[in-house]
N, C-alpha and C positions, 0 to 999 in steps of 0.2 A: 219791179223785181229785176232782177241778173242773173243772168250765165256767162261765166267766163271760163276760158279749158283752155288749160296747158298739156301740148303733147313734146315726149322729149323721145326720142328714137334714137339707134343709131349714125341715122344720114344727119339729121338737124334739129332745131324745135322751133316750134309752132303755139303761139298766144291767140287766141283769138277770145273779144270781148263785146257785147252788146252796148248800147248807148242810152238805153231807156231806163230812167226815172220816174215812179211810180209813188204818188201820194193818193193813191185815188184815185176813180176811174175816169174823173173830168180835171186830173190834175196832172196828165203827163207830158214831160219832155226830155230835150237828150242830153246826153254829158258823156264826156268823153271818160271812158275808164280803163282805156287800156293806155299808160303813160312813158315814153321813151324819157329813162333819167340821166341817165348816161350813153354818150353818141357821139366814139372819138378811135383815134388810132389803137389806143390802148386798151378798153372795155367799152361794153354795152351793155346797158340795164334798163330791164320796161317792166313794168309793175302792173297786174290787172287787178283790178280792185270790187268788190262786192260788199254793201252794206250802209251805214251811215254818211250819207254825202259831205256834213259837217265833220265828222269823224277824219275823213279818208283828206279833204282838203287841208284839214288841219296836218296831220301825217305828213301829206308832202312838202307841204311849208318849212317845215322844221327838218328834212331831209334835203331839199334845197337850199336853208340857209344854215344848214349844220347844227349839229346835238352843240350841246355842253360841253368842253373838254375835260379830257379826264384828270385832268392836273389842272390847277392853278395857273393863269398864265399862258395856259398851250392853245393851241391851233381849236377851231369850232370841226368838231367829225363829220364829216361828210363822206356820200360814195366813190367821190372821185379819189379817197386815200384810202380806203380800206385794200389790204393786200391781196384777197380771198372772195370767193362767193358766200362761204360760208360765213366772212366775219358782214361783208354786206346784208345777208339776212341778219347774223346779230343786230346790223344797226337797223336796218326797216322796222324788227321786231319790236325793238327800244323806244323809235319813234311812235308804234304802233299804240304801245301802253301807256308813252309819257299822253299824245293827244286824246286816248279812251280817257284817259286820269281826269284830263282837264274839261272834254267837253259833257264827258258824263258826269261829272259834278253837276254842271250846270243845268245838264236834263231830269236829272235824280228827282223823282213823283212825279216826272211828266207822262210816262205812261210809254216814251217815246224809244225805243231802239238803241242804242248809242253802237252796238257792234258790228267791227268791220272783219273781213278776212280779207288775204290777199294771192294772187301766185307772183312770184320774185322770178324769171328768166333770164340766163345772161351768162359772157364772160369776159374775163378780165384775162389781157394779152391775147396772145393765142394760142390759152388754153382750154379746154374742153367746158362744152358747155352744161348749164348746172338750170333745175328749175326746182322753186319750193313753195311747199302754202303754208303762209302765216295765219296763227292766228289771231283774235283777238286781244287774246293775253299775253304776245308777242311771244309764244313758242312755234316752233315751224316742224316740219318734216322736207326731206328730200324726196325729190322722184327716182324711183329705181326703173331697172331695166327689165324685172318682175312685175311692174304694175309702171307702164311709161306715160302714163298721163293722170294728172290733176284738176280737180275740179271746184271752183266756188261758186256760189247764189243758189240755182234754180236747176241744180243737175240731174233731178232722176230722169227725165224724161229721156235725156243725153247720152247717159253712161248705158245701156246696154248695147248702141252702136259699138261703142269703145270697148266693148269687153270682149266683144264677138272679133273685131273687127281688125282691131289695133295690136303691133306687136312691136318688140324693142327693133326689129331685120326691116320693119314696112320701111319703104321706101319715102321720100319725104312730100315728092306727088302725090300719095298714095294716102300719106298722114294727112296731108290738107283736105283731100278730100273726103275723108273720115270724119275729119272735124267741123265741115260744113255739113255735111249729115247727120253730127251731130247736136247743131245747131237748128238742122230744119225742125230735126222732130220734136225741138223744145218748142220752138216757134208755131210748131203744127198743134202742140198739147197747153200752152200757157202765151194767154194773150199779151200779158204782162209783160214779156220780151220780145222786140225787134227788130226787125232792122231800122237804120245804119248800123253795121257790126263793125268795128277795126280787127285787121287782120295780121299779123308779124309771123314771116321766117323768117330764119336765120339757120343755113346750113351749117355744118358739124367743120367743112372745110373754109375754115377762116380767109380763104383769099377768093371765095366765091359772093358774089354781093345777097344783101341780104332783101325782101320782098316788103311792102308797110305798105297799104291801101284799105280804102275802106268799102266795105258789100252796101249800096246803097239803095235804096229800096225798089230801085226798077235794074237790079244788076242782070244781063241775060241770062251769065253762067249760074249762077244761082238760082234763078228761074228756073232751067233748065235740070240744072240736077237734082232740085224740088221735085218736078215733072217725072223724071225717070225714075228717081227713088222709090215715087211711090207706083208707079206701074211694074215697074221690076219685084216690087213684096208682092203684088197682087197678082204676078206672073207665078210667080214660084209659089204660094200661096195654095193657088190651082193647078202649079202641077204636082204637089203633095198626096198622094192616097188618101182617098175615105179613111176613118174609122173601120177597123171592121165591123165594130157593133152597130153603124149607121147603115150597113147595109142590107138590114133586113127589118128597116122603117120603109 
């Protein structure tokens, strides 16, 4: 299984993606799903990916060696030419249905999955940044400032940190550390996902550098804010009030 969360804030955004691959319980291993496509003066684009691994490889293939073009004769599309964030989720989306098209033909009676979702982070020049989830059938939505994080794979466990917790004003210290929380408690509730996790910021301020590492299975801080997270519920937890009606058991 996967969990992958995009948070998009005022200060900057934040990707963070799991590595684990799951055919079974004596058939796991890891793959990278959190993908830098773009990484230049001009834009940055990282793709987090949730679902069919044949699917998803396919996808980037064809976004790395460029769609079709739309004329006769013309240039193969790639992300390095799209003008917009918005026209680059068209093209991921495009990519997204041409490779469902293809490899789910070939799975069709297998009984097998073929779908993928995605979240698309990023921008081009230095203008503001943009995050969206694609879906399978290559339609997308954007992240608002109303609802500033997105989520694919294996989220419920995740999203009540973020609902509590996260706001468009958090600070992007503040975001990270939101979303490693929201990370643990997926980890705490589904075996299926784990660490090594990949991690990406990218502040809001274009001349500030940007953060890629990955949380590897004996990371301290991670450790560490596992540890605390959960003594801190079970602090507060107990200093909550009785029921009143528990108190005349």
């Amino acid at each position: 299984m996967t969990y992958c969360v995009g948070l998009l804030t005022r200060a900057g955004m934040v990707m963070i993606a799991d590595t684990r691959t799951n055919a079974g319980i004596d058939n796991i291993s890891i793959y990278r799903k959190l993908h830098i496509l773009q990484d230049n003066e001009d834009r940055l684009m990282a793709i987090a990916s949730a679902g069919n691994l044949s699917v998803t490889q396919s996808m980037l293939s064809m976004l790395t060696e460029g769609l079709p073009p739309v004329e006769e004769g013309g240039v193969a599309r790639t992300l390095a030419g799209v003008p917009t964030m918005f026209r680059a989720a068209q093209l991921v989306g495009e990519a997204v249905r041409a490779a469902s098209y293809s490899v789910g033909a070939t799975l069709s009676g297998t009984g097998i999955n073929a779908g993928i979702s995605l979240l698309l982070g990023g921008r081009i020049h230095d203008g503001p940044l943009h995050l969206y989830m694609i879906y399978g059938e290559g339609n997308f939505i954007e992240c608002s400032p109303d609802s500033p994080f997105l989520q694919i794979g294996e989220l419920k466990y995740g999203k009540p940190i973020l609902d509590r917790a996260l706001a468009y004003d958090t600070e992007l210290d503040e975001a990270v550390k939101v979303g490693l929380i929201s990370f643990d408690s997926t980890l705490r509730s589904n075996l299926s996902v784990g660490r090594p996790f990949d991690l990406l910021v990218v502040p809001s301020d274009a001349t500030r550098p940007d953060i890629r590492l990955r949380i590897s299975e004996d990371d301290a801080y991670f450790d560490m804010l596992s540890s605390e997270w959960g003594r801190l519920l079970n602090e507060s937890r107990a200093a909550i009030p009785v029921p009143p009606f528990m108190k005349a058991v």
